[in-house]
N, C-alpha and C positions, 0 to 999 in steps of 0.2 A: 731555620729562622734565627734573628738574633735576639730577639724576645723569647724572654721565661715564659712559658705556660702552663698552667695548674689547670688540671681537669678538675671536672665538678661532675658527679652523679646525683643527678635529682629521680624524685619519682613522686605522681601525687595517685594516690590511692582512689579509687573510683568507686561511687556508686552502685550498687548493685543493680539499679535498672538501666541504668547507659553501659553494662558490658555488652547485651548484644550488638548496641550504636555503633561503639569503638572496636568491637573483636578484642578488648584487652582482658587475657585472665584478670583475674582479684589476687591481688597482693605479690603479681610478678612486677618485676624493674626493668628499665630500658636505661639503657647508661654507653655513656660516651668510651671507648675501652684505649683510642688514642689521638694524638692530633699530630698533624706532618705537613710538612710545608718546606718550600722554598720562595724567600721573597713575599711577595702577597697574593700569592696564589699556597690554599691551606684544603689537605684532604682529613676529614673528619669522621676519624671508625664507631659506627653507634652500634650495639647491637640490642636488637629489639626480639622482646620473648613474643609478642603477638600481633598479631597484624593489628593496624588502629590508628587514629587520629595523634598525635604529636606537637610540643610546641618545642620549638628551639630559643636560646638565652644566649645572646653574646653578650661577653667585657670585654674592653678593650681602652687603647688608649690610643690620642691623638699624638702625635709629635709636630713641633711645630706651629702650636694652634694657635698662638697669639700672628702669626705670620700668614695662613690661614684668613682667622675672624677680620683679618685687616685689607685681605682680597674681595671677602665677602660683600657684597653690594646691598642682598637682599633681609639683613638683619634673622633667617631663620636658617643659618647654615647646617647643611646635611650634607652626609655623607652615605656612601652607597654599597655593597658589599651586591656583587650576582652570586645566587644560589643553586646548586645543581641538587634534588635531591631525586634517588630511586631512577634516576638515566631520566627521567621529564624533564622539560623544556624549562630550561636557567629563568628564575628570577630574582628582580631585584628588589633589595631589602636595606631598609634604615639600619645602619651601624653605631652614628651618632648622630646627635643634631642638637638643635640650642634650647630643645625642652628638654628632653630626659638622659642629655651627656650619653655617655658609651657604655652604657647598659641600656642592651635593648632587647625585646621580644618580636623574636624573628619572625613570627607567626605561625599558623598552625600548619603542619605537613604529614602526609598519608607512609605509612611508613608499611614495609610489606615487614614479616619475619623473619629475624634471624640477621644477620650480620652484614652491614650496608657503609656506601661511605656515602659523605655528604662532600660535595664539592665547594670551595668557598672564594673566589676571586673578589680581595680585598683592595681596596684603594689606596692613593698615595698616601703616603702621612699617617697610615693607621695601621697598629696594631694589635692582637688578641693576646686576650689572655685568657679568658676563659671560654668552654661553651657547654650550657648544659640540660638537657633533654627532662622535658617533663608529660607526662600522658596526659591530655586536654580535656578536660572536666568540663562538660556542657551545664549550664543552667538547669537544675532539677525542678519539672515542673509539679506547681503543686499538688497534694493529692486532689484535692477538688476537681483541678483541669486535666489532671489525667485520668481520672474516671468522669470527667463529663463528657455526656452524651446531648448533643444541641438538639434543644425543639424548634430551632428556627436553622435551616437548612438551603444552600443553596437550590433554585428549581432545576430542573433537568433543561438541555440544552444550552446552548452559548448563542448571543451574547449576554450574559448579567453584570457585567459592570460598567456603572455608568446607565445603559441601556438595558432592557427586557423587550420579550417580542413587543409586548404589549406597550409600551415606549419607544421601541425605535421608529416605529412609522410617526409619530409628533415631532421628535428632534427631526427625523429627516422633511416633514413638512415644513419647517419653519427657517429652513436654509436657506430661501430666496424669499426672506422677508426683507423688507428695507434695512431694516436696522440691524440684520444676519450678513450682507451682500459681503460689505468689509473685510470681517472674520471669514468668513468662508470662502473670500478668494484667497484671501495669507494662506488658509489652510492646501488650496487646492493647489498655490504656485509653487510649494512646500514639497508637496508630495507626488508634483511630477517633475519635479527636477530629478535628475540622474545623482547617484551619491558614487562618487569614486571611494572606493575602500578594498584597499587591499588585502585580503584573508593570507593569514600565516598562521596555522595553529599552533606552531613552535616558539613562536613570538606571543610576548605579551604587549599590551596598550594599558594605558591609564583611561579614564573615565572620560568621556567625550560627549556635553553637554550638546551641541550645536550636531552629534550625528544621532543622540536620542532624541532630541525634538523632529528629525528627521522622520525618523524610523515610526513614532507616534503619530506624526499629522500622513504617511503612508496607509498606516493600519487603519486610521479614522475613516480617512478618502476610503478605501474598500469597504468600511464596515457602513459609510452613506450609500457609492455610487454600486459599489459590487464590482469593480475592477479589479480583474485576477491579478492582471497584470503586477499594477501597482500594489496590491495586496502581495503576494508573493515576492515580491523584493522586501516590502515592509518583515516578514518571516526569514526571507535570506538575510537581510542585515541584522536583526534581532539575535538570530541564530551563531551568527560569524560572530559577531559583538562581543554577545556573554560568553564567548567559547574563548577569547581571548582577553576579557577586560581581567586585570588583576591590582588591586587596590594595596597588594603590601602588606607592610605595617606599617603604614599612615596610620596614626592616632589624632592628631591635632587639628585643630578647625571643623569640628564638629564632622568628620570625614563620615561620619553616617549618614548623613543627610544624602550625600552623594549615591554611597552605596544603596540607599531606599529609591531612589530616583532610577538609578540603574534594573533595580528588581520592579517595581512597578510599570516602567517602560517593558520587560517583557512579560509581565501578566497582562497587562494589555494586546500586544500580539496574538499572546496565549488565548485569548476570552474573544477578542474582535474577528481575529482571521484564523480563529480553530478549525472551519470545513478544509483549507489549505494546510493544514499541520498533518504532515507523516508519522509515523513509530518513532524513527528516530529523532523528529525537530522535538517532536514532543519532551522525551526523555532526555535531552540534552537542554533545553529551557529548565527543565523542570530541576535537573540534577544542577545547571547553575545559579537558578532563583535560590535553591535551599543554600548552595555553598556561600553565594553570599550572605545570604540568611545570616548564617553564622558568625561574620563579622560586624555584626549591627550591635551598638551600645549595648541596647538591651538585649543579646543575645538569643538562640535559638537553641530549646523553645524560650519562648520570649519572655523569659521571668529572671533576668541576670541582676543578682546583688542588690545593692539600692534603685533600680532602675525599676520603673512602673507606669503603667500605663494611666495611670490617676495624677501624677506631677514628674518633676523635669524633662529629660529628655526623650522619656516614655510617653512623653504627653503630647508627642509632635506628632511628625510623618511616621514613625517608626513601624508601628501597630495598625494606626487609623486607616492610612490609605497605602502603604507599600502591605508592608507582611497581608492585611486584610485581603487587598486586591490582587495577591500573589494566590493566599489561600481560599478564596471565590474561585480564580479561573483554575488552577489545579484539583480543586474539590473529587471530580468523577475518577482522577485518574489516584488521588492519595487526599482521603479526610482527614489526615491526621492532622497537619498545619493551622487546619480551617477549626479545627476541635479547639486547639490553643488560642487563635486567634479571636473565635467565637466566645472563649468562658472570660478572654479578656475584656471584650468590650462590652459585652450584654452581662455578665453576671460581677462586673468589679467596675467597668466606666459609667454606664448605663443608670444606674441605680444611684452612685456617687455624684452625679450629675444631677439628677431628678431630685436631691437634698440641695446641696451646692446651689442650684440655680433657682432655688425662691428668691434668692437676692440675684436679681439680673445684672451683675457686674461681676465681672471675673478675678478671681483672687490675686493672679499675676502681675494683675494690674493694665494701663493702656496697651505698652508695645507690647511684652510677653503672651497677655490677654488676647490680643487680638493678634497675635502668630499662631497660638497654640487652641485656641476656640478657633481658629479656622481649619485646622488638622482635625477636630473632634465631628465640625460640620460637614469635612468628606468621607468619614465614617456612617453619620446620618445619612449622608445623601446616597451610599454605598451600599446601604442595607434598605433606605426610600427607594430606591432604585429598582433592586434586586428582586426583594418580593411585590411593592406597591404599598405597603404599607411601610408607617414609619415604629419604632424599635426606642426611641429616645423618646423621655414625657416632650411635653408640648413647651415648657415654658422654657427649652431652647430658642424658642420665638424671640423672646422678649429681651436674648443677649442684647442685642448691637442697639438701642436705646442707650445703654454706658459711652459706648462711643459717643455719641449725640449729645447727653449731657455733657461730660466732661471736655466737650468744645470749648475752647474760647476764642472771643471775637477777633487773634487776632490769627487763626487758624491754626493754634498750635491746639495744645489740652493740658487741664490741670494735670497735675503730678499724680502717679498712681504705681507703684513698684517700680523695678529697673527699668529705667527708658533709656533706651537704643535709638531712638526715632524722633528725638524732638531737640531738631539743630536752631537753638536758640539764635547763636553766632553767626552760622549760616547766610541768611536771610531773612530779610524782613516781609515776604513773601510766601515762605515755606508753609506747607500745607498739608497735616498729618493725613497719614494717607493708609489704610492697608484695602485697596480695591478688592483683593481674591476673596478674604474674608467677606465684605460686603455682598460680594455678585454668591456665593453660599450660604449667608444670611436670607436676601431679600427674595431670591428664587425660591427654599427651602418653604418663606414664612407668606409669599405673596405680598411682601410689606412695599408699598410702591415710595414710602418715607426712606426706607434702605435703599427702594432701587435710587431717589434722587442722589443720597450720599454716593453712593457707588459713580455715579456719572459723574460729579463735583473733584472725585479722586481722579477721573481721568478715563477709569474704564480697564480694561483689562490687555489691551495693545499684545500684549508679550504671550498671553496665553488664550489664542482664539478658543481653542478647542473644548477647552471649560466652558468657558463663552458659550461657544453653538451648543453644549450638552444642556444649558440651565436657564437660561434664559428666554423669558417669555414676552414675546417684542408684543404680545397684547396687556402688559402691564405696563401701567405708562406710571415714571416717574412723578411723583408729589413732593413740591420745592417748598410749600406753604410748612412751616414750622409755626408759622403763629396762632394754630389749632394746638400745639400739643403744651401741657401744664408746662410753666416753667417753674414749678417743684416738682423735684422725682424723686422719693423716699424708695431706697433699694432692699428694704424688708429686712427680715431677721438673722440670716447669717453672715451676709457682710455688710453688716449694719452702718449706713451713712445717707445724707441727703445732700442732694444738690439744687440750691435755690437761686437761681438768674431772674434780672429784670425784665428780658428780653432775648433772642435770636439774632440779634444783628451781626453781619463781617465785613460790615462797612471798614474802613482804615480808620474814621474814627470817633467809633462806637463809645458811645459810654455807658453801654449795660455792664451790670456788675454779674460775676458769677463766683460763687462762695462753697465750698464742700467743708462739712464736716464729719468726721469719722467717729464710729465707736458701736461695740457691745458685736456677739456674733463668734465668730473664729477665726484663726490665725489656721493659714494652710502654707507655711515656710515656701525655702525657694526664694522666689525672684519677690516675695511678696516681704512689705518693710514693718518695721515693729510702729507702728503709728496709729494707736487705736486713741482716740480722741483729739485728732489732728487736724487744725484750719486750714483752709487757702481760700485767698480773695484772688482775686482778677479784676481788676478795673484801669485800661490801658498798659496793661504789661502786670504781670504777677507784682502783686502790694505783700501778700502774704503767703506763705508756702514752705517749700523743701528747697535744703541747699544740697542735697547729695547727688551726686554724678555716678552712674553707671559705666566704670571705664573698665575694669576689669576683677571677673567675678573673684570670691573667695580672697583679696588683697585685704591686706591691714586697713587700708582708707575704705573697701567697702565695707567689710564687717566691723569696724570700727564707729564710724559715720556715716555713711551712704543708706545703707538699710537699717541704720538704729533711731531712736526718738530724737536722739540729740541733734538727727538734721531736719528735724520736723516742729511745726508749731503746734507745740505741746506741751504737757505737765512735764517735768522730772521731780523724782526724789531719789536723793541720794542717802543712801545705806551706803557707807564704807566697806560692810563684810557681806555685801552680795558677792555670791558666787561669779565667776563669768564661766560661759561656758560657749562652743562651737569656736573654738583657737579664737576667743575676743582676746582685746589685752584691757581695754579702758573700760569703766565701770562709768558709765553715762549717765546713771540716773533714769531713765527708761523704760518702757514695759518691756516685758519680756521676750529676750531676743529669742529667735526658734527658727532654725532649718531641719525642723524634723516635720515629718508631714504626713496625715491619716490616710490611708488606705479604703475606709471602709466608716459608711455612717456611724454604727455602733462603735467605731473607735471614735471618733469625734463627740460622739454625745457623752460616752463614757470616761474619757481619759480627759481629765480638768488639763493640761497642759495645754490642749488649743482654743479653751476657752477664753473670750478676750470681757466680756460683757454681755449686760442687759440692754436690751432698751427700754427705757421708762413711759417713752411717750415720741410718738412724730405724726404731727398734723398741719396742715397749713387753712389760709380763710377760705372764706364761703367760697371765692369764683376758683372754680376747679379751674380754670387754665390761667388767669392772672391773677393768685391769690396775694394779698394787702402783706401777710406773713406769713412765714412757715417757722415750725416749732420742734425739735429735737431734742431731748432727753435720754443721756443713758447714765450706768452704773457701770463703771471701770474697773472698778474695786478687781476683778479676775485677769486684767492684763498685767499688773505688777505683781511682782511678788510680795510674799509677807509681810512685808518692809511696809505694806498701804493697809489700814483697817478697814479703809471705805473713802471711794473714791467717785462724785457723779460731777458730770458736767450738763448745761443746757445751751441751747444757740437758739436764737429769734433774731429772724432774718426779718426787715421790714425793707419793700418795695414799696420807697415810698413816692413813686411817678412823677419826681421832679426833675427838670435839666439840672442843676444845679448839686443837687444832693441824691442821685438815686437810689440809695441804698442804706440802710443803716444795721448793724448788726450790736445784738447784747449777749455777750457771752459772761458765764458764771459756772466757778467751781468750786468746792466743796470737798474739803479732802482731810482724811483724819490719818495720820500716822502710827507706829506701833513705837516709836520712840521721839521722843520733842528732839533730839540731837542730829534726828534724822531733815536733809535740807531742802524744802519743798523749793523751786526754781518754775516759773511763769515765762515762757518763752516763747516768744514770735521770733519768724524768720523773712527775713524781706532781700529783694537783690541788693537795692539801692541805700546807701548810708541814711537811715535818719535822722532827725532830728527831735532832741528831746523838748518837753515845753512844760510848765508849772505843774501840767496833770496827767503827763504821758510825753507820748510819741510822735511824730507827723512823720508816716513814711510818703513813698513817691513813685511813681514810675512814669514811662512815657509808650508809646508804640506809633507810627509815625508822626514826631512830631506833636504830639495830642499829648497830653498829660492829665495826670489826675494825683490825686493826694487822699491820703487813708489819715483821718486824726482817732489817735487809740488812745482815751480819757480810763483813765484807772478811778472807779467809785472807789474800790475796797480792794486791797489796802488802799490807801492816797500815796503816790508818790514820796512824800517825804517820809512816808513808815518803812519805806523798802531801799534795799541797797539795788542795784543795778549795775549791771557787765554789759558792754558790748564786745563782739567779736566779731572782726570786719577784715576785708583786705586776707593779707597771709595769715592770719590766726584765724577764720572762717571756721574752719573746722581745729581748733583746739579746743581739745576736751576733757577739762579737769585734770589738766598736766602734762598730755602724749599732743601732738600736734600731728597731722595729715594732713599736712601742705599737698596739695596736687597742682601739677601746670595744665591747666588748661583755658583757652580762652571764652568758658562760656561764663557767662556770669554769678552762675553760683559760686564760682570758685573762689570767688569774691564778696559773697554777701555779707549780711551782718546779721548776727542773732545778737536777739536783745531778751537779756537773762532779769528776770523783776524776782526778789527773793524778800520775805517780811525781814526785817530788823530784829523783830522779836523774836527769840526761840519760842518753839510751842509744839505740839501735837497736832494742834488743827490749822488751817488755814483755809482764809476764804478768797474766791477770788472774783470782780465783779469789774466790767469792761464794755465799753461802747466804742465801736468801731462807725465812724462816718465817711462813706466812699466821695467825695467833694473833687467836682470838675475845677480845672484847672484857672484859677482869678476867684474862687467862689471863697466864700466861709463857712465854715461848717456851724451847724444849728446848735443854739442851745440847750444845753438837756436841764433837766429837773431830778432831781432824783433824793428820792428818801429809802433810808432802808427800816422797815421795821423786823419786827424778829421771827420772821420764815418767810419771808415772801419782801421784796421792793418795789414800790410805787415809780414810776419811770414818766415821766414827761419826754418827748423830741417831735416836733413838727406838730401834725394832726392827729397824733398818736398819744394815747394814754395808754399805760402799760404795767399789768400787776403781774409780777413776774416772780412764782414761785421759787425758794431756793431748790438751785436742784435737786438734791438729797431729800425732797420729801414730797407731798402731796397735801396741797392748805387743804383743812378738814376745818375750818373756822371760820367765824363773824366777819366780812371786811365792809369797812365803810370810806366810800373817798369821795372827793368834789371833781368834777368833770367842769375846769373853765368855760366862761361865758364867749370869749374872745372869737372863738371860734365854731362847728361842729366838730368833734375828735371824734374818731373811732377808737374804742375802746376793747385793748385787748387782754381776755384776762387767760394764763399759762398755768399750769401747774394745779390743777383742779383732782382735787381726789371723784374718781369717775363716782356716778351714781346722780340722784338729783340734787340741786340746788333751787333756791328762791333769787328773783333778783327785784327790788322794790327802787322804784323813783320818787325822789321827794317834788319834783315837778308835776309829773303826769299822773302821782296820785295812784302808780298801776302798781300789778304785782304778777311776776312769769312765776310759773316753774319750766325750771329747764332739764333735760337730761342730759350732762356729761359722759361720755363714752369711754369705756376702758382701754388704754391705749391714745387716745386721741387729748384728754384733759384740758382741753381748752374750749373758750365762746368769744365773740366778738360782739358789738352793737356797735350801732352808731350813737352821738350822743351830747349834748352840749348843756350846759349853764343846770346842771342839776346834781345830788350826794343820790350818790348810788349805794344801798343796802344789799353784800353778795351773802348770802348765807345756807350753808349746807343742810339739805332735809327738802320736804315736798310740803307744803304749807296750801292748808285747806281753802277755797274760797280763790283762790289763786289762779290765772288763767293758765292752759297749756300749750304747750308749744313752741316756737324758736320767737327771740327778739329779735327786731328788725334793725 
């Protein structure tokens, strides 16, 4: 060769319980002894002290490459190297490419003892410089899982996945139902077509979507009608398949997914057409479901590095329905798989879940949320399936309600972690959609509100077979949404509410929908530091998140994307906050965190994911169209030290006008640990605002329809505060570093509007009405006094005693309810326990009991001084005011 080559001797020491795995003694070396070559054809002397699993390492360089990257078409240039190792059949392997350049990991190869060459037919333009052999270190599972023993066990005979005896004969009754015909002929025209495939077991293939969807609607068709025929070719192609699929060292584009697709397609084979399975088909499935095994993210057994079956990529198909469904149908012939798989989901997801899902919203947020809660639900359905009973608490029901609320009327959804899935730019048409999820929800839960969602998304076209397995054509969809509260308070650990005027998806709706965030815990990942964060909806987002999900782990997303500062919300700025997870810009923000619990006891015990309390969420009397709803928390835990004490409150009024629907008072309350430190009041809108004597007027539009958000500052008053906009290409500039991104959706463009006091201090208060106003309207008058813990509020037919957030009135209040009209009367922030309420009109006198947690009452009320006063007063009648 005309290139220098430096050998390299590596070796990584192994565990003592994976020696018998690999056959490698403890503490021998395998090492490269030469390298020889002519041209780009390179023979490679390794000798190896023990038989055992192996990974190979090339360096190398390109020549050429600017000449090369300029042929290139497809912007992800690779290069190719065939590998011969041990006289087995040549494959081919990444050498370089435009992720990880000419250092590459060959992947892993069986190496017998004692002295061997490797063959290496390199490409044009490249060549080596180094290669060096390491002994392959499987994922140590932990002790827990390797001494667990499952009490929930798969039952004897096949079929159990998907189906049990005791369920197959229901799925196959319901096949020639009306609403089955469809799907079940896709499935039947599927699996009697003939599949030309040519078997070469010398030959490798890459992964072949369109001949595993084959080979599954085969295995289906027999495991319905009982045709051998078409079952036994579903077993020949399975079998030919995985004896030949080899996936490389493909790393990039989530190349797992693929892999788990491919082992799942032959656990199904394995489970559906087991009477037709030989000695050998068996042991050849089984030996290439595990080899791929082993290239899955999360490795086999399935506990690799930061990878876990509770968040990121652990959190998918990996576990839930591949490895799971793998280790179900191989169970009789090897428990071990099903052993690991089993301690994964019953004794780490199971449990994690049943904390987690008192708040029916998923922490990932919309798209992530509803990708990976749908991977959890074919786990459910997997083990629902399998014995008849279900394995997961109940209040998995009550996920896909998040989806529902955070609808907006013009089909897309409020912002909720990294979205993938809401093409603003797109169309004005576009219609957030994940169907699979849905049709594993509403089947699971019986919920006929999920099955309507599920049909509005279109249905499931692409994946009959799901379909005909779950689906129960005597539950008939429920389109009526104007039965269910339009408040949804999502409980205590992902603490937030979401308060709509209405259901409507008219084009052009003018219901308002409003979320705000806070108190609970932060579970990293795809999920954003925004714990007390707004968003309106009224004709196109008025208020919200300006971060873009374009590509994970970048400067612009850990920068802004997933931090506060693209969120409408508090900052404070401490100059000597640490940053940490490779941030660079110190945002002001809560605390940013990609680190994430494992296990409830780490969550309740480790303050790090702790974000907040809630103080208080309650809305009025009419449980499905209440007048308000009420929200309270304590922040003080999502910033760092930098906050002594930090509560916000939101009072959403639905107040049932065309003109003005909605009115929102927001208030916060925030003490610092030094006055030098810069408290910052921040809304984020698409569209440029404009400023006015007492605030803001922001705007949007969604066909054509418009509407207008006017944001009146009580406290400070405008003229006490300095103000920043950041619009157009400074969007995301962030106290000095700028994240300019191209892109044409509209955030990329929005404007944050920065409100800071004038005055230095330690504390800061902050006191706000937002009025959602259709488009020609004016917005209402307010009234407003503030006394010292609580604010008297005038707007519409509304009177409004609105405790500061940061406490609980425990005092005397007396106010005039005008004559002009009837007001409803609302009072917030009530220290729970009893109160008096006395009319100077009606001469009467309640007591009332305020509830802990809830701290609010209502009445209606007109032309009379209302006396509110804390304690239970004798003589006094009992019961609720009307």
């Amino acid at each position: 060769m005309g290139a220098r080559i430096w050998l390299k001797v590596k070796c990584t020491m192994l565990g003592v319980a994976f020696m018998a795995i690999l056959g490698v003694s403890y503490g021998q070396q395998a090492k490269i002894t030469s390298i020889k070559g002519n041209g780009q054809r390179l023979q490679v002397q390794v000798d190896v002290p023990t038989a055992g699993v192996y990974t190979l390492v090339s360096e190398g360089e390109v020549t050429d490459l600017d000449k090369i990257k300029a042929a290139d078409k497809t912007g992800m240039m690779t290069l190719y190297a065939m590998i011969d190792v041990r006289a087995a059949r040549s494959t081919k392997r990444i050498v370089f490419d435009s992720f990880k350049g000419a250092k590459q990991d060959l992947g892993k190869f069986y190496f017998g003892k004692g002295k061997q060459t490797v063959g290496m037919q390199l490409p044009a333009n490249f060549k080596i410089k180094a290669v060096s052999i390491n002994a392959f270190v499987p994922p140590v599972a932990p002790a827990a899982a390797e001494n667990y023993k499952p009490k929930i066990v798969p039952p004897a005979g096949h079929p159990r996945l998907w189906v049990n005896k005791e369920s197959l004969p229901l799925v196959k009754g319901r096949l020639e139902e009306a609403e089955h015909l469809e799907a079940w002929g896709k499935v039947k025209t599927l699996a009697q077509q003939p599949v030309q495939f040519i078997f070469d077991p010398n030959k490798e293939m890459f992964y072949d979507e369109k001949l595993e969807r084959a080979i599954e609607s085969k295995a289906f068709y027999y495991l319905m009608s009982g045709d051998e025929k078409i079952g036994q070719e579903a077993v020949r192609l399975a079998d030919q398949y995985l004896t030949m699929l080899e996936f490389g060292n493909v790393s990039y584009g989530d190349i797992t997914r693929e892999l788990g697709r491919a082992i799942y397609t032959g656990a199904l084979v394995y489970d559906w057409c087991y009477s037709l399975l030989d000695v050998r088909v068996k042991a050849n499935l089984h030996k290439n479901m595990m080899r791929l095994a082993q290239d899955m993210e999360i490795g086999w057994p399935p506990f690799f590095g930061i990878e876990s079956i509770i968040n990121g990529h652990g959190n998918e198909a990996q576990v839930s329905r591949d490895l799971l469904a793998m280790s179900i149908a191989l169970y009789d012939e090897d428990p071990v798989p099903y052993k690991y798989t089993s301690y994964s989901i019953l004794e780490e997801l199971v449990p994690m879940r049943k904390f987690e899902y008192q708040s029916p919203r998923h922490n990932q947020g919309v798209d992530y949320g509803g990708y990976r809660f749908g991977w959890e639900m074919h786990g459910a359905w997997l083990y629902y399936r399998m014995l008849g009973y279900p394995v997961f608490d109940d209040n998995i029901k009550n996920m896909p309600y998040y989806w529902l609320y955070m609808r907006t009327p013009d089909g897309k959804m409020l912002r909720d972690g990294d979205m993938f899935n809401v093409k603003y730019n797109s169309s004005a048409d576009f219609y957030w959609k994940n169907p699979q999820t849905m049709l594993l929800c509403y089947a699971y839960s019986g919920n006929p509100v999920i099955k309507a969602e599920f049909v509005k998304q279109g249905g499931l076209p692409d994946n009959p077979i799901l379909f005909l397995l779950l689906d129960d054509p005597k539950l008939k969809p429920d389109f009526d949404r104007e039965k269910m509260p339009l408040t949804k308070d999502f409980g205590p650990i992902l603490g937030s509410m979401v308060a709509r005027t209405g259901w409507s998806e008219e084009n052009g709706s003018s219901d308002v929908v409003a979320e705000i965030k806070g108190g609970g815990y932060h579970f990293g990942n795809h999920q954003h530091a925004d714990a007390g964060a707004l968003q309106i909806y009224h004709h196109g987002i008025q208020v919200g998140d300006l971060g873009l999900y374009l590509s994970y782990g970048s400067p612009y997303d850990f920068n802004f994307n997933k931090r506060s500062v693209a969120h409408s919300m508090l900052l404070v700025r401490d100059p000597a906050e640490p940053l940490l997870f490779r941030t660079k810009t110190n945002d002001g923000g809560t605390r940013f965190s990609q680190r994430f619990p494992r296990t409830v006891e780490e969550v309740l015990s480790d303050s790090w994911y702790h974000t907040g309390e809630i103080r208080a969420s309650a809305f009025g009397k009419d449980p499905i169209q209440p007048s308000y709803s009420y929200f309270n928390a304590d922040l003080t835990a999502a910033y760092t030290a930098k906050v002594k004490s930090y509560t916000k409150s939101f009072l959403f009024l639905n107040l049932k006008r065309k003109d003005v629907p909605a009115v929102i008072v927001l208030l916060d309350e925030l003490k610092t640990n030094d006055q030098k430190f810069e408290p910052y009041w921040q809304i984020n809108t698409l569209e440029k605002p404009l400023q006015s004597e007492t605030g803001f007027v922001l705007h949007s539009q969604f066909k054509n329809v418009a509407g207008a958000t006017y944001v009146d500052l009580l406290k400070p008053q405008l003229r006490d505060c300095a103000v920043k906009l950041y619009s157009g290409d400074s969007t995301a500039f962030v106290f000095g570093d700028l994240y300019q991104v191209k892109s044409p959706w509209p955030e990329a463009r929005g404007t944050r509007i920065m409100v800071s006091p004038k005055q230095e201090s330690d504390q800061a208060s902050y006191a706000s009405v937002f009025q959602m106003t259709e488009s020609g309207s004016s917005k209402l008058p307010v009234y407003a006094e503030e006394k010292a813990n609580y604010y008297l509020i005038r707007v519409a037919d509304r009177l409004l005693v609105v405790a500061k957030p940061n406490q609980y009135l425990n005092e005397a209040i007396e106010f005039a309810v005008p004559g002009d009209q009837q007001y409803e009367v609302v009072v917030v922030g009530l220290k729970d326990g009893f109160w008096n309420m006395k009319s100077s009109l009606k001469n009467s006198s309640f007591n009332i009991n305020v509830l802990k947690g809830n701290h609010t009452t209502s009445w209606k009320s007109k032309a009379e001084t209302i006396y509110l006063s804390p304690g239970r007063q004798y003589g006094a009648q009992e019961g609720k005011i009307n």
